[in-house]
C-alpha positions in Angstrom: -17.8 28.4 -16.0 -21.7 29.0 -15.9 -21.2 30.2 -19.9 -20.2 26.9 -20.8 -22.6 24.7 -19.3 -25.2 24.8 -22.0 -23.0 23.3 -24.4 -22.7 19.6 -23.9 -22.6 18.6 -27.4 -24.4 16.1 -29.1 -27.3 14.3 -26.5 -30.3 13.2 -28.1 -33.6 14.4 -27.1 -34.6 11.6 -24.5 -30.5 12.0 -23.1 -31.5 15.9 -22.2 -34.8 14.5 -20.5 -32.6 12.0 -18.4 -30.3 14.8 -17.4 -33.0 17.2 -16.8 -34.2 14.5 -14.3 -30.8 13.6 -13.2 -30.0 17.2 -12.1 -33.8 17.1 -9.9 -33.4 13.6 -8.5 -29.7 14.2 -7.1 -30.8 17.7 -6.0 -30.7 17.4 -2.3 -26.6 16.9 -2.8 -25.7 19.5 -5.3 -24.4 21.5 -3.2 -22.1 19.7 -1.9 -20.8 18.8 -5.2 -17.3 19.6 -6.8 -19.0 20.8 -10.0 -22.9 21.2 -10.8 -22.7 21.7 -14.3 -23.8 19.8 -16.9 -20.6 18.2 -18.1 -20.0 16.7 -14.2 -23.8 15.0 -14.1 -23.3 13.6 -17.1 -20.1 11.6 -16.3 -22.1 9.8 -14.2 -25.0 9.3 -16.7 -22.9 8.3 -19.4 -20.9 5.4 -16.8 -24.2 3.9 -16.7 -25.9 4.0 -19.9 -27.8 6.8 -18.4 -29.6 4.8 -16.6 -31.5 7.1 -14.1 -31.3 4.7 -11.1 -27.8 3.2 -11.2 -26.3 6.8 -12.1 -27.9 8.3 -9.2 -26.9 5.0 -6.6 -23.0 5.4 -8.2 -22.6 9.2 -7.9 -24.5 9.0 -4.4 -22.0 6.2 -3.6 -19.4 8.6 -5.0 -20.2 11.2 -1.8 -19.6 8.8 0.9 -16.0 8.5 -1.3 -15.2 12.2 -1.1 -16.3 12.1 3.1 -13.9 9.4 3.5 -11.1 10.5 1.1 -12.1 14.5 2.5 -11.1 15.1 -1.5 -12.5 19.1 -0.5 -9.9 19.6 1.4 -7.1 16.9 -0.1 -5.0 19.7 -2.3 -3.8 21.0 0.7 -2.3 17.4 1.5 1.7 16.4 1.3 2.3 12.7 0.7 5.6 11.4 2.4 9.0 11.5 1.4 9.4 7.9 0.5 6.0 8.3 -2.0 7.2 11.8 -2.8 10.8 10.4 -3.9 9.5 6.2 -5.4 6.3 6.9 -6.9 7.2 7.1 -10.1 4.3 8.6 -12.0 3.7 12.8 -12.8 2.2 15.2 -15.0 4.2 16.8 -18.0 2.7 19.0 -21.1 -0.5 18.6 -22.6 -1.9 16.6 -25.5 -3.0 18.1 -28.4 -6.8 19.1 -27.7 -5.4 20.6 -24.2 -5.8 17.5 -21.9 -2.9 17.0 -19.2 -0.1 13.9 -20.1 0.2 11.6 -16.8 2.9 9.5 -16.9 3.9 5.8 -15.2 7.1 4.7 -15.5 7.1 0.8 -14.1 10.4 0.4 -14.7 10.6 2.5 -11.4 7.6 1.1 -9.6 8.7 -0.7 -6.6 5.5 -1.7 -5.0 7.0 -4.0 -2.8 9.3 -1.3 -1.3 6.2 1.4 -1.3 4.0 -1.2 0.8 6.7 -1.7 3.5 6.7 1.8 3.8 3.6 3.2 4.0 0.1 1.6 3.9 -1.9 1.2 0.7 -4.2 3.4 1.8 -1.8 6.5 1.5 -0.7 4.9 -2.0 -4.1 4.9 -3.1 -4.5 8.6 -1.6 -1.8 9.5 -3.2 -3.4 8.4 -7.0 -6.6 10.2 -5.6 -4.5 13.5 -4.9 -2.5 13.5 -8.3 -6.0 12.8 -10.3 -7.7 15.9 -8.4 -4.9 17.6 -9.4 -4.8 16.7 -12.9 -8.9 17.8 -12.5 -8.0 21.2 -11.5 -5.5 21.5 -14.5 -8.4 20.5 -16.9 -10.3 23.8 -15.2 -7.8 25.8 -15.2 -7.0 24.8 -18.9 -10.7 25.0 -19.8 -10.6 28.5 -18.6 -7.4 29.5 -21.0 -8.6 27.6 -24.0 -11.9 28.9 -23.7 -13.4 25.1 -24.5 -14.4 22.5 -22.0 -10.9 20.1 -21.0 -12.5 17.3 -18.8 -10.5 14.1 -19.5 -7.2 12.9 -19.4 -4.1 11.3 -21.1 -2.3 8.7 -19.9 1.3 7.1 -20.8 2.5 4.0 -19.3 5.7 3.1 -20.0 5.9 -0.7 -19.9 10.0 -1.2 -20.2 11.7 -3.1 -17.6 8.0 -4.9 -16.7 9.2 -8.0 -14.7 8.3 -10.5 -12.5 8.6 -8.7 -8.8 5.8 -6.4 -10.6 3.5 -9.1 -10.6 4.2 -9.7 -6.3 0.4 -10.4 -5.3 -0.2 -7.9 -2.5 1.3 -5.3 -5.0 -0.9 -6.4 -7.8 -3.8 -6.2 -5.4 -3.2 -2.2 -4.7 -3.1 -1.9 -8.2 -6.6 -3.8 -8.7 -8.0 -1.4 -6.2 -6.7 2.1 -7.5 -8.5 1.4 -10.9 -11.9 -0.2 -9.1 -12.1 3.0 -7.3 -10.9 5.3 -10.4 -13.9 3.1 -12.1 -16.4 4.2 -9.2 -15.4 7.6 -8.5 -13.9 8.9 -11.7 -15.9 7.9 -14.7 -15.6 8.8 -17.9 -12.2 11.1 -17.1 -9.5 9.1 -18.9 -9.2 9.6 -22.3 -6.7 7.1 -23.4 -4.3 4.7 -22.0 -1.3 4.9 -24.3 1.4 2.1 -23.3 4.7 2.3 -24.6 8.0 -0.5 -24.7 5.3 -3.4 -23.8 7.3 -6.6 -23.0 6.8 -10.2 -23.2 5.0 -10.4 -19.8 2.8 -7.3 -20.3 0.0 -9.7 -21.4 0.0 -11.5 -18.1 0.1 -8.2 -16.2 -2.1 -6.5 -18.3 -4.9 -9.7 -17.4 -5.1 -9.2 -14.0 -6.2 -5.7 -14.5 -8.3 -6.5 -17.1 -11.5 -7.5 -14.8 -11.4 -4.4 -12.7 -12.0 -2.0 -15.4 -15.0 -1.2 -17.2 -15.0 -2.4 -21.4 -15.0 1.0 -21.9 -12.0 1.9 -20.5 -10.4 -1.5 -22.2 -11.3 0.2 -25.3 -9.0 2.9 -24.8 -6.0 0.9 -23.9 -3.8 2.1 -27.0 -0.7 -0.5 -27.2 2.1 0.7 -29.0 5.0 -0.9 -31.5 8.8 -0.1 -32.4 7.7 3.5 -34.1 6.0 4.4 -30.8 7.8 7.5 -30.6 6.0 8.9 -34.2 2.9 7.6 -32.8 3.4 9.6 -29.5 3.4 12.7 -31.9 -0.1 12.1 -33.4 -1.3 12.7 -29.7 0.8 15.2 -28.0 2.8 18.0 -29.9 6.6 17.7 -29.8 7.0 21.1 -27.7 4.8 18.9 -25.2 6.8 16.0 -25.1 9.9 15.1 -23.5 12.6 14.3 -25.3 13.1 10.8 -23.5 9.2 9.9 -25.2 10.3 11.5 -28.9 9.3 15.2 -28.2 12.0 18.2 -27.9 10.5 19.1 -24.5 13.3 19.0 -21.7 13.8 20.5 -18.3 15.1 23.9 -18.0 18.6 22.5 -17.3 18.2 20.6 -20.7 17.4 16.9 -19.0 15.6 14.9 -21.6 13.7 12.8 -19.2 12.0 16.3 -17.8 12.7 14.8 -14.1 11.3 18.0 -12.6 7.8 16.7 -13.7 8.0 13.2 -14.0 9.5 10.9 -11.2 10.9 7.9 -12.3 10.9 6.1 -9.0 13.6 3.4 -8.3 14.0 0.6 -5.6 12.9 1.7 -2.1 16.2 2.1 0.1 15.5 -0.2 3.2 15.8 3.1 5.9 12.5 3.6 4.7 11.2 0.5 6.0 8.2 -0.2 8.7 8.0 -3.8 8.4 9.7 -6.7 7.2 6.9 -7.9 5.5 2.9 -7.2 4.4 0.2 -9.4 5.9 -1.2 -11.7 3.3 -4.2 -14.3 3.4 -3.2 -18.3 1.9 -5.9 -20.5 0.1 -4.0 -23.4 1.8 -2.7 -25.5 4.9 -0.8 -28.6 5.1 1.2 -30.3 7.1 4.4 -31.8 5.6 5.8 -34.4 8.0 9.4 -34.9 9.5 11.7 -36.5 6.7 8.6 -36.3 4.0 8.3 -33.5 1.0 4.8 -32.5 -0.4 4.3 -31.8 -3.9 1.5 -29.5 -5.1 0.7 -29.7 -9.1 -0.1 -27.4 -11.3 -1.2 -27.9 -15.1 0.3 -25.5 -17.4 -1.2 -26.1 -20.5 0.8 -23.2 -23.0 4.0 -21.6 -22.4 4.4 -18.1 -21.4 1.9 -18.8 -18.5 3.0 -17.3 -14.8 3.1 -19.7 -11.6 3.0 -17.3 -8.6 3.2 -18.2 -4.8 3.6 -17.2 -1.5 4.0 -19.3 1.6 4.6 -19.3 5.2 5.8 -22.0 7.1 5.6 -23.2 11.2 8.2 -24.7 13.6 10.8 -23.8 11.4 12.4 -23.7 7.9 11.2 -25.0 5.1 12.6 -26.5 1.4 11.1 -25.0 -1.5 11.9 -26.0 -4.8 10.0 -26.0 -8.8 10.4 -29.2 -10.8 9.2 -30.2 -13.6 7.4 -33.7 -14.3 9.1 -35.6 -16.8 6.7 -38.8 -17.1 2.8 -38.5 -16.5 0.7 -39.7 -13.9 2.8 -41.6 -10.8 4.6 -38.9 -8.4 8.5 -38.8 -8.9 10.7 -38.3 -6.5 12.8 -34.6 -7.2 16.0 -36.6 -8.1 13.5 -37.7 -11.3 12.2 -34.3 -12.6 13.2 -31.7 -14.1 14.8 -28.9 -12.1 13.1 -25.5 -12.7 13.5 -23.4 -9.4 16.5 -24.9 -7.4 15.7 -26.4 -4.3 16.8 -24.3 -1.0 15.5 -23.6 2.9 13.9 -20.6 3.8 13.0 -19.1 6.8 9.6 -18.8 6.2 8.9 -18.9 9.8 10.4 -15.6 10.2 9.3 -14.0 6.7 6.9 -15.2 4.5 8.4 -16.1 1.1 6.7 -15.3 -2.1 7.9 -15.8 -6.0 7.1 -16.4 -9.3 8.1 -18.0 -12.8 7.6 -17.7 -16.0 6.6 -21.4 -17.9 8.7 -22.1 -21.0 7.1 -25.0 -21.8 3.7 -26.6 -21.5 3.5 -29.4 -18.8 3.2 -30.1 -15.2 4.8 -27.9 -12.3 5.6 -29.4 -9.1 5.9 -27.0 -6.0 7.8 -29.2 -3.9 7.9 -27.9 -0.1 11.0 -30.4 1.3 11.3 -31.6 4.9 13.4 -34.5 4.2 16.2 -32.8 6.6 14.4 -32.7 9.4 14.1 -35.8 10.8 12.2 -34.7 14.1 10.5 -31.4 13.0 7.0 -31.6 11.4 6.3 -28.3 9.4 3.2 -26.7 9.2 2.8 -24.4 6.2 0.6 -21.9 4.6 1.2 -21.0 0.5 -1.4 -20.0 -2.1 -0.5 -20.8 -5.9 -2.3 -19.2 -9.1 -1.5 -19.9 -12.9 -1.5 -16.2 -14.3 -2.4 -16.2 -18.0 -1.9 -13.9 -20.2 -4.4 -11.6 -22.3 -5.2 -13.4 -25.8 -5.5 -9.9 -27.6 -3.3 -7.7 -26.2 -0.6 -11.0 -26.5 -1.5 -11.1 -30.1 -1.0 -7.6 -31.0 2.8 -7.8 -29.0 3.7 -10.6 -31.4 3.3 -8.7 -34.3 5.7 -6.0 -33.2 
């Protein structure tokens, strides 16, 4: 690659001085480096406004990564069957200027399932593995087009988003993949194409939104109805499945090229280590024997997301959603509107967790019920957030 490295491309005069002095300040790790060329400094440089001294602390940062992840040796590593068989992401064709296509398919994605599995770490090991991956196919491609390949293409494909996608811990492993693809990845994505966006995208896409950089929200690329002859403007139809609007299939004609993209499914419980995943509540109460307790929550415009998760003590617990039909006083349930009917739960045994979307603005009684129990005091544990959805990305789903 050494004949390449001359020709960044377009960096102003005081941008080739801050390289220059990039390459000399960071020189006491280049050789343990992946790459050394000019290209790999200047990911780095570029994630930080080539700022000399943040560059250096994030790609210095980036080493104690690679130790930790061993991402020298990580090629050579097998994920597990379940991750193999339910993580429903893979590589397929290349776009138009040579970049690799990685695919998500959330329809698939059940992270709930994945996380009962195996731990988040080897989920997150996993991303890391198919990224390095897609790095070496940008070498290798760089090598047969004769023209520097360094980023990548993404497609999400949004259909069948739903609530169980937005299950906290779940959404948490998601929040972390892309802080760490932030940190130890810059600059490598060249677009993030989404597809068959629903309702709810907006609400998912908002709890992403803070762990990625405004650059990379800048490349989020939301789709209509014609997404299939937008698809085309990116990726050539000889490099695009059939099932995405391209005449690629799989040598035994499948549209959906399966030998290259895995589209995942529900976890079958053999696979199973635990009955549940260890979570942290914002909250403790005690709800007294024959007494209910009501936690509110304003919702001030529909299409809002009330999440929770509890845990309870000394026994089952009632949980039910209502909705308040008169301001101010506390009703009694018989008075409010049903939303979530009410039922027990073992969440002694197994924590409980759920959400809903709001219809309608107004306020939302979680109503934790231990009116049966006329000797039992419960002790409980929940945590409850208002998800809200993304103004712009909300905006641009509308006009579809």
């Amino acid at each position: 690659m050494g004949s390449m490295s001359g020709q960044v491309g377009d960096l102003s005069p005081s941008q080739e001085r801050a390289l220059a002095q990039f390459r000399e300040n960071v020189q006491d790790i280049l050789a343990v480096l992946p790459s050394t060329d000019d290209y790999f400094l200047l990911r780095w440089l570029r994630a930080r406004s080539f700022d000399l001294k943040k560059s250096e602390a994030m790609l210095r940062k980036h080493m104690k990564f690679r130790k930790q992840q061993d991402l020298d040796n990580i090629l050579a590593w097998q994920p597990s069957e379940v991750v193999r068989l339910y993580e429903p992401s893979g590589f397929c064709g290349h776009d138009r200027e040579g970049s690799p296509v990685w695919y998500h398919i959330i329809r698939g994605l059940d992270l709930k399932g994945l996380l009962l599995s195996v731990s988040k770490q080897e989920l997150l090991r996993f991303n890391f593995w198919s990224l390095e991956l897609l790095l070496r196919d940008c070498e290798q491609q760089s090598q047969k087009l004769g023209k520097k390949v360094e980023k990548i293409s993404t497609v999400f494909d949004f259909e069948g988003l739903s609530l169980r996608h937005l299950w906290k811990p779940g959404v948490e492993l998601v929040q972390e993949f892309f802080s760490a693809l932030e940190a130890n990845y810059p600059e490598i994505l060249k677009n993030l194409i989404v597809v068959k966006a629903p309702k709810l995208f907006p609400v998912a896409f908002n709890l992403i939104k803070p762990y990625i950089t405004e650059e990379t929200r800048r490349k989020v690329l939301i789709l209509g109805g014609n997404w299939k002859q937008e698809l085309l403007k990116f990726i050539s139809p000889d490099q695009l499945p059939v099932e995405f609007g391209g005449t690629m299939t799989d040598p035994d004609g499948n549209p959906k090229c399966l030998t290259k993209i895995n589209y995942g499914g529900d976890v079958p419980q053999h696979y199973f280590l635990r009955n549940h995943v260890r979570v942290q509540y914002d909250h403790q109460a005690t709800v007294g024997r024959g007494s209910s307790l009501q936690v509110d929550n304003e919702i001030l415009f529909p299409g809002c997301v009330l999440r929770w998760q509890f845990a309870s003590d000394g026994g089952d617990i009632g949980f039910g959603v209502f909705l308040k039909t008169k301001m101010g006083e506390r009703q009694r349930a018989a008075e409010m509107t049903e939303v979530l009917a009410s039922q027990r739960y073992n969440a002694h045994m197994v924590p409980e967790d759920g959400s809903l979307t709001c219809t309608e603005a107004g306020v939302y009684i979680l109503r934790f019920d231990n009116t049966y129990s006329l000797i039992h005091p419960k002790h409980i544990s929940y945590t409850v957030e208002v998800l809200l959805p993304d103004q712009t990305s909300l905006e641009k789903i509308e006009k579809f």
